[in-house]
N, C-alpha and C positions, 0 to 999 in steps of 0.2 A: 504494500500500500504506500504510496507516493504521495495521495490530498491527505489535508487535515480534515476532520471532521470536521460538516458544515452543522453543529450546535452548539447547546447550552449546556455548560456541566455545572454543578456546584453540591457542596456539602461532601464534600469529599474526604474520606478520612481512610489514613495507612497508620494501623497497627492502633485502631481506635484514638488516634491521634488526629484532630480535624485540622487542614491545609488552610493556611492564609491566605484566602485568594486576593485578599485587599494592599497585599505587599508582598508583591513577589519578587526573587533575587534578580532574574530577567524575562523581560513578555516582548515575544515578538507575532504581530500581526493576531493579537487580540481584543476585541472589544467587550463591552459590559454586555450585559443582557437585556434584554426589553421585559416589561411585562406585557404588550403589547406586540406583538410580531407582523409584519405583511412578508409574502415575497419579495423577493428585491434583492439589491445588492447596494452594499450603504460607501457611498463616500464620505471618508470627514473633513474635506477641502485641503488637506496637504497634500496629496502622495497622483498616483493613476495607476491605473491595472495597464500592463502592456500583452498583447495579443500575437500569437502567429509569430516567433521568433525567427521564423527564419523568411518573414515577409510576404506582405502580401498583397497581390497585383493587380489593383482597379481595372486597370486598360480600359476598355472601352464604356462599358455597361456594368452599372450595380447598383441595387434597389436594397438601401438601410431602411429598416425600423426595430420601433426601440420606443419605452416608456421611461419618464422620467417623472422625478418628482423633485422641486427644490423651492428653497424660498427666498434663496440670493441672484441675485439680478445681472450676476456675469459668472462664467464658468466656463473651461474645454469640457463639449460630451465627447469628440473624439475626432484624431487626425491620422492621415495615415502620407507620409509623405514620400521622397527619394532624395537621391544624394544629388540631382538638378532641381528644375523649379516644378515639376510633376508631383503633386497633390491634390489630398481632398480634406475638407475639412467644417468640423459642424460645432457650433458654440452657442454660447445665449450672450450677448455684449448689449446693454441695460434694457434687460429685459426681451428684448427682440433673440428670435432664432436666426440663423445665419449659415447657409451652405455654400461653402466657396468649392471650387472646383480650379485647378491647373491644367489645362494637358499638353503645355509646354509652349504656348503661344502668349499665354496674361491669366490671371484671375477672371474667374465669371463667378457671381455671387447671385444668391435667390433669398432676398430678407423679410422672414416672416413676422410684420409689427404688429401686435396684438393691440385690439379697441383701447382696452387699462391697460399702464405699463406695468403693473404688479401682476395683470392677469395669469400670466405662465410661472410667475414666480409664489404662486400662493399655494404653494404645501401639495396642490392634489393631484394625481396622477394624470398626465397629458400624452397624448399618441402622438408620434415624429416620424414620417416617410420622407426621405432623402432620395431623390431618383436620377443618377447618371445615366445619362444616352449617349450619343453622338453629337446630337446637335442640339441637347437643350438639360437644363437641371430642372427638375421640379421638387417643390417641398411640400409637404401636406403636416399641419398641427392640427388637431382634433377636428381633419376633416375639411379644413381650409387650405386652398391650396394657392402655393406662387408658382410662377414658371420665367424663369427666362433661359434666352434666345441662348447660343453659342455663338457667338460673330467670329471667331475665328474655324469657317469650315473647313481650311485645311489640316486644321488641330483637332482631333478627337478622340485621342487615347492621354488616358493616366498612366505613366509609365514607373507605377510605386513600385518600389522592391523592401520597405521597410516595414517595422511588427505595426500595428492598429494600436495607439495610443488612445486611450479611455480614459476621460474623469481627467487628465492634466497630460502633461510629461516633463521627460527627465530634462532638468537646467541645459546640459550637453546634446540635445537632440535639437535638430532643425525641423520647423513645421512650416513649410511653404505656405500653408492654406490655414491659418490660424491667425488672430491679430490679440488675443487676448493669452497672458501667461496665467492667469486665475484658475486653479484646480476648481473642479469640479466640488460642492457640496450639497449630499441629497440623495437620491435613491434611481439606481437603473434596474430598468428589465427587461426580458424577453427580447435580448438585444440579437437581429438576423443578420446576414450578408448574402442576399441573394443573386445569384447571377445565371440567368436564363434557367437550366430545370434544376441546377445546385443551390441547393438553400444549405446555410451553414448558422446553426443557433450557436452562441457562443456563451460557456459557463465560466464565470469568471474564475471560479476556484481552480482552473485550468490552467492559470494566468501565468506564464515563465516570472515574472516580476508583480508583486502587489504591494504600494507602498499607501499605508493609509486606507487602504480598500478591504470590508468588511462581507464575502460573498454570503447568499443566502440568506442576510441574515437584515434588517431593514426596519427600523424604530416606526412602530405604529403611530407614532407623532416626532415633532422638532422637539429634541432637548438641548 
């Protein structure tokens, strides 16, 4: 076995001696408990889960979604880039959603503004479809959709070769298609990568790197 357990343990006792779990010598990638549970996976605005170590290749076509939950009004939900200017990349920067796309010609952005600027930043669970084509991006948040054009038609492939950054990334890492460094704080799920008949769910506890990120495991309210 390779994952940790994705639960709660406590009251623990070796040799009827009960474990301090309130002062431990060292805790890595632990958090508290909730009395309240949802699915999810929790970020606590430091760290990002990184994905696909050994990279992974937008090129032309790929259709994100993905549930989030948060109550702060900038964050990375996720970038995925290359060592040129070929990226993708999705954030919340004040309050607005924001899908930028590289495929090696400029940025092309599809910015979804919500009526109230709190609206997407108010705790409750929102649906996000991200859609790369050829010649256009579209975004869908619960249902509302933006679309724009591709003006550069002789550009049409993302040519990423790097892991899919979640929730932030590391200082030393380049995100072509990002403008915001703010980790992620709040709750992801049921995060896909679909690309024509391959659909690919991603479990974060899989994660080669998790810094700050708490999988399966998601506070039934903001503490």
């Amino acid at each position: 076995v390779t994952h940790s357990i994705p639960a709660c343990i406590g009251s623990m006792t070796i040799n009827s001696k009960q474990l301090d779990n309130e002062s431990p010598v060292s805790i890595f990638a632990v958090n508290k408990c909730y009395e309240t549970v949802q699915d999810g996976t929790f970020f606590d605005g430091s760290g990002f889960a990184a994905l696909v170590r050994e990279g992974y290749k937008v090129r032309s076509d790929v259709n994100i979604t993905l549930e989030f939950r948060t109550t702060a009004a900038h964050g990375v939900i996720l970038g995925v880039s290359s060592a040129k200017v070929d990226a993708i990349g999705l954030e919340i920067v004040h309050g607005k959603v924001l899908f930028h796309i590289n495929n090696g010609a400029g940025r092309i952005t599809a910015t979804y503004e919500p009526r109230g600027t709190n609206s997407l930043c108010d705790g409750k669970w929102h649906k996000l479809q991200a859609n790369k084509s050829k010649y256009s991006i579209l975004l869908i948040i619960d249902g509302n959709l933006v679309h724009t054009d591709n003006p550069y038609i002789q550009s049409t492939s993302a040519d990423t070769n790097n892991p899919i950054y979640v929730g932030g990334y590391p200082a030393d890492v380049k995100q072509n298609c990002l403008t915001s460094k703010s980790s992620f704080r709040g709750c992801l799920r049921n995060l896909v990568f679909a690309k024509g008949q391959h659909t690919e769910l991603f479990d974060f506890s899989r994660a080669f790197d998790l810094r700050g990120v708490f999988p399966h495991s998601c506070p039934g309210a903001e503490h």
